[in-house]
CHARMM internal coordinates of N, CA and C (Angstrom, degrees):
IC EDIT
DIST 1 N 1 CA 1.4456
DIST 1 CA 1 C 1.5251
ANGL 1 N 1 CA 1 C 112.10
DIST 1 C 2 N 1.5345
ANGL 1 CA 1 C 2 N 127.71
DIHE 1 N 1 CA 1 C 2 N -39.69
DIST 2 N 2 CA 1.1367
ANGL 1 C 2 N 2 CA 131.52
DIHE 1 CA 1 C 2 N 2 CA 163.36
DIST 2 CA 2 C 1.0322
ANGL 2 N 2 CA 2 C 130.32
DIHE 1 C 2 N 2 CA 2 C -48.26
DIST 2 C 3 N 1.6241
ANGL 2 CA 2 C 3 N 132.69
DIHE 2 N 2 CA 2 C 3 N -22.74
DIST 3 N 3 CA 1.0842
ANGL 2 C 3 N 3 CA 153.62
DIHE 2 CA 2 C 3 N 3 CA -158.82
DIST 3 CA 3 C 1.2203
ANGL 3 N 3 CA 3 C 101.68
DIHE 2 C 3 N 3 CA 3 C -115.38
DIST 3 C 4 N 0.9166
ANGL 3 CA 3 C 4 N 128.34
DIHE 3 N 3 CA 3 C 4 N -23.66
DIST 4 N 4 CA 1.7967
ANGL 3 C 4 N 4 CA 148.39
DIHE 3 CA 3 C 4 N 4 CA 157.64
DIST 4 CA 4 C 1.5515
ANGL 4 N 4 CA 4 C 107.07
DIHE 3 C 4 N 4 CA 4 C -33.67
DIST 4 C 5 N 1.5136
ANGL 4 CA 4 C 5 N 82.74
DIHE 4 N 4 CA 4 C 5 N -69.98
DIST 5 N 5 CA 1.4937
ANGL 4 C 5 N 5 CA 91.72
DIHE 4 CA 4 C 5 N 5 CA -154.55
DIST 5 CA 5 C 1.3241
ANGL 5 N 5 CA 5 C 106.12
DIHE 4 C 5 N 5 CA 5 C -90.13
DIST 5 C 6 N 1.4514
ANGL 5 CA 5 C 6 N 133.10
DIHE 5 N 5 CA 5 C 6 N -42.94
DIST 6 N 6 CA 1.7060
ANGL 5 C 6 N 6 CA 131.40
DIHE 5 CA 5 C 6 N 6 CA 140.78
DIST 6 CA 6 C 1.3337
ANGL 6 N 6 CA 6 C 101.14
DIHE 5 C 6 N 6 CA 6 C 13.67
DIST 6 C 7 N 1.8408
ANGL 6 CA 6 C 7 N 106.38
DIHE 6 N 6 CA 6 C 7 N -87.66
DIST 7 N 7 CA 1.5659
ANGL 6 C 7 N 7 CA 121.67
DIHE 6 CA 6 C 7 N 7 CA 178.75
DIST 7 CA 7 C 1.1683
ANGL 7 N 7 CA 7 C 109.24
DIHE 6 C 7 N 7 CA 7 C -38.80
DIST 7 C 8 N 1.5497
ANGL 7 CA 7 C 8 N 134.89
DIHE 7 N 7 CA 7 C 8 N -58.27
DIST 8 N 8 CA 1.3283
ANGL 7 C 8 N 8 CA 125.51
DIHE 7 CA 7 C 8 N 8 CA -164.13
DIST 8 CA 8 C 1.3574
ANGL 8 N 8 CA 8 C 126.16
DIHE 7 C 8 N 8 CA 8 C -46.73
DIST 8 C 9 N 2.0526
ANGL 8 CA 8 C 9 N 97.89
DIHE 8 N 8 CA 8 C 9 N -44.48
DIST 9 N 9 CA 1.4863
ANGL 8 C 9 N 9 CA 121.23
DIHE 8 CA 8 C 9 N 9 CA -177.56
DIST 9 CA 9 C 1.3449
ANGL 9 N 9 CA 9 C 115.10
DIHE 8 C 9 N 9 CA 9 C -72.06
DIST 9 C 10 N 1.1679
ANGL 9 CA 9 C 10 N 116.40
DIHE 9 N 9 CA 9 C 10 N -23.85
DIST 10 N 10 CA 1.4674
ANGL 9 C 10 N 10 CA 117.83
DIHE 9 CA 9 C 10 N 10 CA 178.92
DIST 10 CA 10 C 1.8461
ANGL 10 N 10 CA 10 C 122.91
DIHE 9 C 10 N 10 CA 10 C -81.38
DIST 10 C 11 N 1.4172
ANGL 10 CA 10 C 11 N 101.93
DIHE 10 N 10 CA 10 C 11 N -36.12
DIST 11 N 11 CA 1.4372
ANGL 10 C 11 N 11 CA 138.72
DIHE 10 CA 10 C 11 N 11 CA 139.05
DIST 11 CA 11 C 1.6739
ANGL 11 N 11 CA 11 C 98.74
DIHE 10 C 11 N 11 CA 11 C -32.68
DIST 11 C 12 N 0.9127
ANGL 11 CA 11 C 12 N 143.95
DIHE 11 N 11 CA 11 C 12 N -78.29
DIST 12 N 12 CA 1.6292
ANGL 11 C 12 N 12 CA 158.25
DIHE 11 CA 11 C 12 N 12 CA -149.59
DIST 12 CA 12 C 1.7689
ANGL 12 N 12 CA 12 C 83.17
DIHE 11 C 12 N 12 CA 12 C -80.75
DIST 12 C 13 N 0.7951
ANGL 12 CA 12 C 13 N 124.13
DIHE 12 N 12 CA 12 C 13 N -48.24
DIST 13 N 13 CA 1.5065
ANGL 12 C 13 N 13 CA 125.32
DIHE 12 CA 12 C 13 N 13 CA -150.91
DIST 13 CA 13 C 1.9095
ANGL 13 N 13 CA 13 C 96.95
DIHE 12 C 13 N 13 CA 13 C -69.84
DIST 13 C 14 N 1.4680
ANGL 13 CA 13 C 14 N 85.72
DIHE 13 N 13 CA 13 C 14 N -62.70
DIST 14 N 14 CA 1.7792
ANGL 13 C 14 N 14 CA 85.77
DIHE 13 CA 13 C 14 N 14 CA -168.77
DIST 14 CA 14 C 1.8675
ANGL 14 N 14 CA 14 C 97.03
DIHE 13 C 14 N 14 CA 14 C -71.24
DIST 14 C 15 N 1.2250
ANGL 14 CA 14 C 15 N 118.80
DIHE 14 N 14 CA 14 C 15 N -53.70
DIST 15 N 15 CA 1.7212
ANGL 14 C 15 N 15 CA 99.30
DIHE 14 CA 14 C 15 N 15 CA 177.40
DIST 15 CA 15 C 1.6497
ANGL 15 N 15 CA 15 C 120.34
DIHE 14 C 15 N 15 CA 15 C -27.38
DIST 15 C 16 N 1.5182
ANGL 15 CA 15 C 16 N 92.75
DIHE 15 N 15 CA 15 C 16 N -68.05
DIST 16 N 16 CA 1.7061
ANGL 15 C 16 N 16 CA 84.26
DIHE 15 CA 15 C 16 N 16 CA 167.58
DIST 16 CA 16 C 1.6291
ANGL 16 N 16 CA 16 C 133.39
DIHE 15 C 16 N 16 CA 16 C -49.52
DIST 16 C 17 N 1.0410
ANGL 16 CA 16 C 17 N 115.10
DIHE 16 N 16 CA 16 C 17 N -29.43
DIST 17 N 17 CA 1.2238
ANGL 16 C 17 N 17 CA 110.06
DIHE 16 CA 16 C 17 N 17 CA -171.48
DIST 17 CA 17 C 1.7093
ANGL 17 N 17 CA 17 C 118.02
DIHE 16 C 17 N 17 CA 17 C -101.23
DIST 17 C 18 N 1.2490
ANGL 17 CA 17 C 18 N 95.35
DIHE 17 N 17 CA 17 C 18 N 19.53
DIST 18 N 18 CA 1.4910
ANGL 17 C 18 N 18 CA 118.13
DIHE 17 CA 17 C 18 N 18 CA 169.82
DIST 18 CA 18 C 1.4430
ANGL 18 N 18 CA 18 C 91.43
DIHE 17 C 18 N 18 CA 18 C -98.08
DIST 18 C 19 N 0.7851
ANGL 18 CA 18 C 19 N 116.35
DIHE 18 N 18 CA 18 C 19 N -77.45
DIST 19 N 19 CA 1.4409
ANGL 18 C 19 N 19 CA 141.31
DIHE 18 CA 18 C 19 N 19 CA -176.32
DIST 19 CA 19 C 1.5307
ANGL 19 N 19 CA 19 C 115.66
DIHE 18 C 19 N 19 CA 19 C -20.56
DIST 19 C 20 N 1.5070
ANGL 19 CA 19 C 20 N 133.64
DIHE 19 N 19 CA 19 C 20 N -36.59
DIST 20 N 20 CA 0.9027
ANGL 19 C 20 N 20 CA 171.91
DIHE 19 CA 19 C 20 N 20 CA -70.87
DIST 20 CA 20 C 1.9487
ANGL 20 N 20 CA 20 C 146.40
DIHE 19 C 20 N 20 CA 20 C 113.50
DIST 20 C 21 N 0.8735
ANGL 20 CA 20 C 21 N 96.89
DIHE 20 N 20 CA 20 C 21 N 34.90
DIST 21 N 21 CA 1.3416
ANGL 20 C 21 N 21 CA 121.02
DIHE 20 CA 20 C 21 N 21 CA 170.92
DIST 21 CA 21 C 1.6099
ANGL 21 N 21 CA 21 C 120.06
DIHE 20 C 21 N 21 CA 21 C -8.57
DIST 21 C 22 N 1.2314
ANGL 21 CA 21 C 22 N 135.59
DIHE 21 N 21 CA 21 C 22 N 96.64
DIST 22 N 22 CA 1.2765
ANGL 21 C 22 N 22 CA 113.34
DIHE 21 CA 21 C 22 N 22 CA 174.31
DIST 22 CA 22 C 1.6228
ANGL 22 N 22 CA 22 C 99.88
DIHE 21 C 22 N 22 CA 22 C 96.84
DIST 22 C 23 N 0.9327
ANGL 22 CA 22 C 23 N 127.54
DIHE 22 N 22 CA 22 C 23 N -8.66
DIST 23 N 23 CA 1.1958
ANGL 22 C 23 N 23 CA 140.63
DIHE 22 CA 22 C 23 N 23 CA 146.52
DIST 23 CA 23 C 1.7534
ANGL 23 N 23 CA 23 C 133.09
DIHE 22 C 23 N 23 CA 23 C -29.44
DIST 23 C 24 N 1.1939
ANGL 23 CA 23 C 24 N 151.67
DIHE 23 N 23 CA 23 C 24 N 30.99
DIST 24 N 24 CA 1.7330
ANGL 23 C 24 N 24 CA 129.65
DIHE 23 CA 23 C 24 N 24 CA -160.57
DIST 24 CA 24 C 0.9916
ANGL 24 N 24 CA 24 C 100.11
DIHE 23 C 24 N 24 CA 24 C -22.22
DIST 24 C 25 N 1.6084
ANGL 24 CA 24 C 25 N 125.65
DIHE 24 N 24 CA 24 C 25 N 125.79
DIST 25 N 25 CA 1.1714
ANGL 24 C 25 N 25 CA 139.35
DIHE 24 CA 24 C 25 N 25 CA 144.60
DIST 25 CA 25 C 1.5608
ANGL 25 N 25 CA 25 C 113.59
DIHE 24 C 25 N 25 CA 25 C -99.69
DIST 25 C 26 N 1.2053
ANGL 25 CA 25 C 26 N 124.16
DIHE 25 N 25 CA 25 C 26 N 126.60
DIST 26 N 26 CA 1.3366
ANGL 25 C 26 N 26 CA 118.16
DIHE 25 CA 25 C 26 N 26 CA -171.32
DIST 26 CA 26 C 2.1429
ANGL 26 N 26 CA 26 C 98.25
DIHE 25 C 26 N 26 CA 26 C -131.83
DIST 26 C 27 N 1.2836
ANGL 26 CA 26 C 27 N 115.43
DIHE 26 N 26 CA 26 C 27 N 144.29
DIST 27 N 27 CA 1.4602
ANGL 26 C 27 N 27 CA 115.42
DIHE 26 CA 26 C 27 N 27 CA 172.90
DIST 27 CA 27 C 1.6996
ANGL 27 N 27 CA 27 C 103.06
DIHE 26 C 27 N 27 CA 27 C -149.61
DIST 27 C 28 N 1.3197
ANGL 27 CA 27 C 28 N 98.72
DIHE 27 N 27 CA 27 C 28 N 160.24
DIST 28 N 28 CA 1.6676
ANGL 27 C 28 N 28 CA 117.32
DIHE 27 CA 27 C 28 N 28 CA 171.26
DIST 28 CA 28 C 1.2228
ANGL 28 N 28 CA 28 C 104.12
DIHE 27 C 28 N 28 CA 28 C -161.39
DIST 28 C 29 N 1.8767
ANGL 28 CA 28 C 29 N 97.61
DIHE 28 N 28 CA 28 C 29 N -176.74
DIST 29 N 29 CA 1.9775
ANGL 28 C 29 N 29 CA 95.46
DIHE 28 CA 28 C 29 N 29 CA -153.47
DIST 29 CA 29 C 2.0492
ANGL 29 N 29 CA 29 C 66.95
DIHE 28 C 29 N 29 CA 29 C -136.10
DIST 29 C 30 N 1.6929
ANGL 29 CA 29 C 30 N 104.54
DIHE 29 N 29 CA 29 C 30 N 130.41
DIST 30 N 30 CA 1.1420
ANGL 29 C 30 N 30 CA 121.49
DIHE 29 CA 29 C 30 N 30 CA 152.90
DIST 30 CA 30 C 1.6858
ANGL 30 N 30 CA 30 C 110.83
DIHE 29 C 30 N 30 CA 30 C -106.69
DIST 30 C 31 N 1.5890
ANGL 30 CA 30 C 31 N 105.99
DIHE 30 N 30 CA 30 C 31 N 141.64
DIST 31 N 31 CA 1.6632
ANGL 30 C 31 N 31 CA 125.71
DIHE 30 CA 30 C 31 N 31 CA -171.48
DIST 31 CA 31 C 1.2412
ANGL 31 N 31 CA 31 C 77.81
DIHE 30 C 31 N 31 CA 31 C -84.18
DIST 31 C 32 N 1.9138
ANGL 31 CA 31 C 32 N 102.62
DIHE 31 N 31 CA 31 C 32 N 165.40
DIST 32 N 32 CA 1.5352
ANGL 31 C 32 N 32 CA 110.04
DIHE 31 CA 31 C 32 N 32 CA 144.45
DIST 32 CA 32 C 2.0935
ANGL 32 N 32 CA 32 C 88.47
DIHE 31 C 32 N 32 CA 32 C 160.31
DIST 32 C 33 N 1.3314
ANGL 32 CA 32 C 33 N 76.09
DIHE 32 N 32 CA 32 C 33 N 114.88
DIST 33 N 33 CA 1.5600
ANGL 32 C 33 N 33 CA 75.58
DIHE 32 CA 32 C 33 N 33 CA 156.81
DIST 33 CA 33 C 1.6205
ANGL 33 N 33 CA 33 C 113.89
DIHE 32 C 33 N 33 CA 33 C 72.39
DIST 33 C 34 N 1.6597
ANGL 33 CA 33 C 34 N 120.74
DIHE 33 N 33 CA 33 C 34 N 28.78
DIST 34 N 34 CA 1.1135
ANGL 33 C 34 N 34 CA 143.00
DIHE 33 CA 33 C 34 N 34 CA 135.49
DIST 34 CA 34 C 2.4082
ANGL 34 N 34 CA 34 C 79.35
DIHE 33 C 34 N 34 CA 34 C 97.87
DIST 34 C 35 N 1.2542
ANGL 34 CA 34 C 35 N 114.90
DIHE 34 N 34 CA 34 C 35 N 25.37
DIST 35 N 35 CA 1.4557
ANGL 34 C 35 N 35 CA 125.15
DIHE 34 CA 34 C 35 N 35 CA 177.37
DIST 35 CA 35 C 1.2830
ANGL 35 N 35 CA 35 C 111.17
DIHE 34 C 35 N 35 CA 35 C -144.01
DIST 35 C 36 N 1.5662
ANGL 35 CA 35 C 36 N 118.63
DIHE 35 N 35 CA 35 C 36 N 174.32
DIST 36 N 36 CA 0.9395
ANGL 35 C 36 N 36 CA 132.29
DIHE 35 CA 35 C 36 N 36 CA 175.75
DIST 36 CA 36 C 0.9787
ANGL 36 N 36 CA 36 C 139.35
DIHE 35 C 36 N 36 CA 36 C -100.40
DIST 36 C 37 N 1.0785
ANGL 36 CA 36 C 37 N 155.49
DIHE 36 N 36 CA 36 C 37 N 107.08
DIST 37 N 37 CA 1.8158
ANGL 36 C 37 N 37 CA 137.60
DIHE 36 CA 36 C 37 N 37 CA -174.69
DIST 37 CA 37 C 1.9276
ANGL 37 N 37 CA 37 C 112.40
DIHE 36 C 37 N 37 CA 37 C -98.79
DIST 37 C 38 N 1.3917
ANGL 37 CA 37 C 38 N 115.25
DIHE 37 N 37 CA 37 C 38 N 119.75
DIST 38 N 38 CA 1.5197
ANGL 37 C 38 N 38 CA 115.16
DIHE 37 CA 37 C 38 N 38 CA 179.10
DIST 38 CA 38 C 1.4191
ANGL 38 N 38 CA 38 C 119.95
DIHE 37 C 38 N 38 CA 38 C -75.62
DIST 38 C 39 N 1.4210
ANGL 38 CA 38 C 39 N 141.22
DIHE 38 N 38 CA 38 C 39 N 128.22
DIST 39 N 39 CA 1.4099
ANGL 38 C 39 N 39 CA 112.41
DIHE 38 CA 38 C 39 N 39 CA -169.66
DIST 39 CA 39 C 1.4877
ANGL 39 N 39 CA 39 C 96.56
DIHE 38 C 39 N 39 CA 39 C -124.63
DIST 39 C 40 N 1.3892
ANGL 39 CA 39 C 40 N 102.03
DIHE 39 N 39 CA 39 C 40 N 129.39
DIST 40 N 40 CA 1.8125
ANGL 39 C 40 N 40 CA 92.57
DIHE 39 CA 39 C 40 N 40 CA -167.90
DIST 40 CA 40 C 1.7838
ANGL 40 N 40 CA 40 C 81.33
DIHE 39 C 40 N 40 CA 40 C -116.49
DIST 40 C 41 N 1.7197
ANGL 40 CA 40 C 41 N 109.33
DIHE 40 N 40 CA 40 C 41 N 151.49
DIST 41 N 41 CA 1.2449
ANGL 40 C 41 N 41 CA 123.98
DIHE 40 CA 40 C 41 N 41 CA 177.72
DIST 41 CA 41 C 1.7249
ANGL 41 N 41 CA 41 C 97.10
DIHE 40 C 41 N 41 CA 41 C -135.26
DIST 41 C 42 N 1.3342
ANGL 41 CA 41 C 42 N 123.00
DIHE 41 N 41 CA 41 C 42 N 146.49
DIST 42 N 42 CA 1.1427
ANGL 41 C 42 N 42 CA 150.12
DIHE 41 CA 41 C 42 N 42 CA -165.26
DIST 42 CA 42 C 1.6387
ANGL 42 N 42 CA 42 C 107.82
DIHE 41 C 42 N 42 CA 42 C -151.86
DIST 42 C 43 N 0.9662
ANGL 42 CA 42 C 43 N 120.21
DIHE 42 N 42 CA 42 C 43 N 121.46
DIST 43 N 43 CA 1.1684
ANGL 42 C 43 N 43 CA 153.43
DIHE 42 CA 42 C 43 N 43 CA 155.14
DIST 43 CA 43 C 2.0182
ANGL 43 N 43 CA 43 C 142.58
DIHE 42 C 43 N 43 CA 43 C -122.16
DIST 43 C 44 N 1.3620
ANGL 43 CA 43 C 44 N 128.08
DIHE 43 N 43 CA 43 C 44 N 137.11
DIST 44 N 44 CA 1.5344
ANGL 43 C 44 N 44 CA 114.05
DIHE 43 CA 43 C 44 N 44 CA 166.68
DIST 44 CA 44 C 1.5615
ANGL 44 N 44 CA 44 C 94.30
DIHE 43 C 44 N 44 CA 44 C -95.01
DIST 44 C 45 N 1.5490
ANGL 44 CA 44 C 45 N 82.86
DIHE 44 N 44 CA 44 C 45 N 168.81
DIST 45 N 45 CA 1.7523
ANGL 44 C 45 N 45 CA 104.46
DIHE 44 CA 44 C 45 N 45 CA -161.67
DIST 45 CA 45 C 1.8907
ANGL 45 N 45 CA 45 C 71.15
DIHE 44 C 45 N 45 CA 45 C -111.40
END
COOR INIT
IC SEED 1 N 1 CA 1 C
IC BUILD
């Protein structure tokens, strides 16, 4: 399941940053409650 969601975030990571070029794209995987939660952060520099 960890590996799941790893993929998902990394998945999220490069979409966005196609998407948006030059962009920080930043993600992590919070536990809780036998699931996952993805947390994607976006910011301009």
């Amino acid at each position: 399941m960890r590996k799941d969601a790893q993929e998902a975030v990394d998945w999220l990571v490069d979409r966005f940053s196609r998407l948006v070029p030059g962009l920080p794209v930043t993600a992590g995987i919070e536990e809780g409650g036998g699931q996952f939660l993805l947390v994607l952060s976006a910011g301009r520099r």
